[in-house]
PLY file of the C-alpha trace (Angstrom):
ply
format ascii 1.0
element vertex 184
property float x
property float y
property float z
element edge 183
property int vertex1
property int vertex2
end_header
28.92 -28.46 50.53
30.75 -25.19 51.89
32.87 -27.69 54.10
33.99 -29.66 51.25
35.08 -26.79 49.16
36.92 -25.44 52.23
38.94 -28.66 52.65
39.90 -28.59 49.15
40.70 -24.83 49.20
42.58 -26.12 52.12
44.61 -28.57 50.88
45.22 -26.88 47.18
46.81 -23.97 49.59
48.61 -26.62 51.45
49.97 -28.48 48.62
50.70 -25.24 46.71
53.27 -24.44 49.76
54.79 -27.69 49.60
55.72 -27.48 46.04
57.12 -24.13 46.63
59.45 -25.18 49.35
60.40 -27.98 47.00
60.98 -26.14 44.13
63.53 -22.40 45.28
65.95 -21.71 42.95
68.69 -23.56 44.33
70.59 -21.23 45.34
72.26 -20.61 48.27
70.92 -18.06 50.72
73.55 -15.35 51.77
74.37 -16.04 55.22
75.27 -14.43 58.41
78.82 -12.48 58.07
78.76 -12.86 54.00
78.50 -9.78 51.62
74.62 -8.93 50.62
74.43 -9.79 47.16
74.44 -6.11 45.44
71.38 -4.53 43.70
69.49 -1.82 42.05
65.26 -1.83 41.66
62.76 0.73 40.99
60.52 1.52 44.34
56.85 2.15 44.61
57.70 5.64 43.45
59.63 4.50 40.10
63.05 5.69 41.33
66.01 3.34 41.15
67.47 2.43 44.55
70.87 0.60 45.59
71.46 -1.94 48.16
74.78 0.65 48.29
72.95 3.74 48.75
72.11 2.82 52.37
75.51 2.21 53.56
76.20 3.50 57.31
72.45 2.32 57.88
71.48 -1.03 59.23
68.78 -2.64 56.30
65.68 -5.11 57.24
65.41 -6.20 53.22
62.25 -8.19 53.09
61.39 -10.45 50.58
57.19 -11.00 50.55
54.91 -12.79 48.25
52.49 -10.64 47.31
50.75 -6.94 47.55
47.28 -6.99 48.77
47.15 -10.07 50.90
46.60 -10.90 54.19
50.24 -12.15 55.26
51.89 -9.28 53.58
49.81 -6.84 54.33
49.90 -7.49 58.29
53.75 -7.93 58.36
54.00 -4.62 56.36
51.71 -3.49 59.01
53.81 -4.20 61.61
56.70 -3.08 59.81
55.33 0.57 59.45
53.74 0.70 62.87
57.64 0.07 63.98
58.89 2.05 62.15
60.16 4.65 64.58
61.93 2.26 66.30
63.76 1.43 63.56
65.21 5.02 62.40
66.02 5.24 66.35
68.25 2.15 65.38
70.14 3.91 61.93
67.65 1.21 60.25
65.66 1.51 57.03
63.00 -0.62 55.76
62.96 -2.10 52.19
60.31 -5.03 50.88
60.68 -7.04 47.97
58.66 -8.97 45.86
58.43 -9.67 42.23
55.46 -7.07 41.42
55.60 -3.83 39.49
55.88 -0.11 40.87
52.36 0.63 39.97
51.05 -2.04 42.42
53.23 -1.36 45.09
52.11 2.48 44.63
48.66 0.86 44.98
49.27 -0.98 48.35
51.43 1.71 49.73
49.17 4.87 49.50
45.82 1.92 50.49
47.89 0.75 53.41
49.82 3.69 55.10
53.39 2.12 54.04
55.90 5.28 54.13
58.91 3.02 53.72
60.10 1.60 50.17
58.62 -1.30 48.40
60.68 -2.60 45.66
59.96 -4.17 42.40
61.65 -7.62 41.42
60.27 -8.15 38.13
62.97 -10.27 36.31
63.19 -12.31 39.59
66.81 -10.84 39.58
67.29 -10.28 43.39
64.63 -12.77 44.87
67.14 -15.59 42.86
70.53 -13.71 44.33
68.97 -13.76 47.42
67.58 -18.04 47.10
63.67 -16.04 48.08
62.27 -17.07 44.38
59.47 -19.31 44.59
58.49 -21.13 41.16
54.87 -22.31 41.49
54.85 -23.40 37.90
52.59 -21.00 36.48
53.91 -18.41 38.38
56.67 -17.27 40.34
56.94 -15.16 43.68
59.32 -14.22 46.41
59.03 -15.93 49.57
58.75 -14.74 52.69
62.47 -14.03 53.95
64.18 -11.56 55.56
68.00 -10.19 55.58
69.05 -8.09 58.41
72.31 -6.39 56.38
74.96 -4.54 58.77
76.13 -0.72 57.60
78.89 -2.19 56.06
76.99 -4.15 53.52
77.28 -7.63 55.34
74.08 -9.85 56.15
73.64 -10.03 59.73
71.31 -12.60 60.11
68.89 -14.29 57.70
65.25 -15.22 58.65
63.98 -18.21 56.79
61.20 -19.40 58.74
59.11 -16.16 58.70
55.91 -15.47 60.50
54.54 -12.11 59.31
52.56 -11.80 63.00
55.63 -11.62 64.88
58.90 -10.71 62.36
58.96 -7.11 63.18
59.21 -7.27 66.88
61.71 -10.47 66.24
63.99 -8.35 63.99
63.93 -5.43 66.38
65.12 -7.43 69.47
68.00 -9.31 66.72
69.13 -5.74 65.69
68.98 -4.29 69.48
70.88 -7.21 70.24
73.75 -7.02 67.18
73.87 -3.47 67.80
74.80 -3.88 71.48
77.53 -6.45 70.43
79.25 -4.35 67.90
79.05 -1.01 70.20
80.97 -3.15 72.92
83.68 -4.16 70.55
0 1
1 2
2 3
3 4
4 5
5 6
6 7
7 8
8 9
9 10
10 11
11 12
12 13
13 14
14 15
15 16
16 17
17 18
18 19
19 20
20 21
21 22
22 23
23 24
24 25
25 26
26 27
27 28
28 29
29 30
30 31
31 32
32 33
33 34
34 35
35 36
36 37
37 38
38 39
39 40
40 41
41 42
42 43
43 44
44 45
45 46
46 47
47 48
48 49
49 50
50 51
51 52
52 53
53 54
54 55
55 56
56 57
57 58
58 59
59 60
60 61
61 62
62 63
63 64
64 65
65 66
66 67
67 68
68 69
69 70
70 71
71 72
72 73
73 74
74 75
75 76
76 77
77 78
78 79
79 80
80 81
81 82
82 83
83 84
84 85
85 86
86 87
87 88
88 89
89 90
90 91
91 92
92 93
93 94
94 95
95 96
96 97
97 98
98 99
99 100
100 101
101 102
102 103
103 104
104 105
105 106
106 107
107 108
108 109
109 110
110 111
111 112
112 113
113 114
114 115
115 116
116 117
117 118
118 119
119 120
120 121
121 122
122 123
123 124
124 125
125 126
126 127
127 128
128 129
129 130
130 131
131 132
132 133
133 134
134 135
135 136
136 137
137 138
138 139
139 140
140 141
141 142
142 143
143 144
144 145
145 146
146 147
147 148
148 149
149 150
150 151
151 152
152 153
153 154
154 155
155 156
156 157
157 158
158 159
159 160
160 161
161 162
162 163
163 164
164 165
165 166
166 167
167 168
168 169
169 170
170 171
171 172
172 173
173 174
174 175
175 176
176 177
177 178
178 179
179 180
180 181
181 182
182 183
């Protein structure tokens, strides 16, 4: 009896991802060497922040489904346990997904997470940025990633996400486009 309810937990999971591939917004992801769509969003800490206030920094802008579980919270994890590296590299962190302040306070202060978590509750940037997932009776931000150059230009877009291994993947990508500008 456990079996069968596994399978079916299983394949509900498996059908839920399906539909939200299928069913994105539509739009059209920014792309390497186009302008990062512009924003403003309250962090974990209920302060507005720009996409603009970081200019002269190198952003990782993360789009992730959900506070709390176990894909989200490893690659925020992994995120934070890099974090060094990434200052070293003029680089901030910022996660998105379509929860409120209070429960990214929540995850941040359980978790350890020291860099900014904002909230996408109209869906506003998750849509500008084609990482809006509708599941029908609910909608999230998939798991995507923008790696956005000091000037305010995506870099390179990550798509196919796996939370296990993004950080160390957009850390060898950013070593690598930083080396490439510095020898221009």
């Amino acid at each position: 009896m456990k079996m069968l309810v596994i399978i079916i937990a299983v394949i509900a999971l498996f059908t839920i991802f399906i539909v939200a591939r299928a069913s994105r917004t539509g739009e059209k992801s920014p792309t390497s060497g186009t302008p990062a769509p512009e924003f403003t969003l309250n962090s974990q800490d209920g302060k507005p922040l720009r996409l603009q206030d970081f200019r002269g920094k190198w952003v990782v802008l993360y789009f992730y489904p959900k506070d709390f579980t176990s894909g989200c919270t490893k690659e925020a994890h992994n995120f934070q346990r890099d974090l060094a590296q990434y200052e070293q590299k003029n680089t901030v962190i910022l996660g998105v997904s379509v929860q409120d302040e209070a429960t990214h306070q929540k995850f941040c202060a359980k978790e350890g997470l020291s860099f900014k978590l904002l909230a996408d509750t109209n869906y506003e940037v998750s849509s500008a940025y084609d990482s809006l997932v509708n599941l029908g009776v609910a909608k999230l931000s998939a798991r995507h990633t923008f790696l956005i150059d000091p000037a305010g230009v995506v870099r390179k877009t990550y798509l196919n996400v796996n939370a296990e291994k993004h950080s160390a993947e957009v850390l060898a990508d950013l070593a690598q486009l930083q080396q490439a500008n510095s020898a221009k």
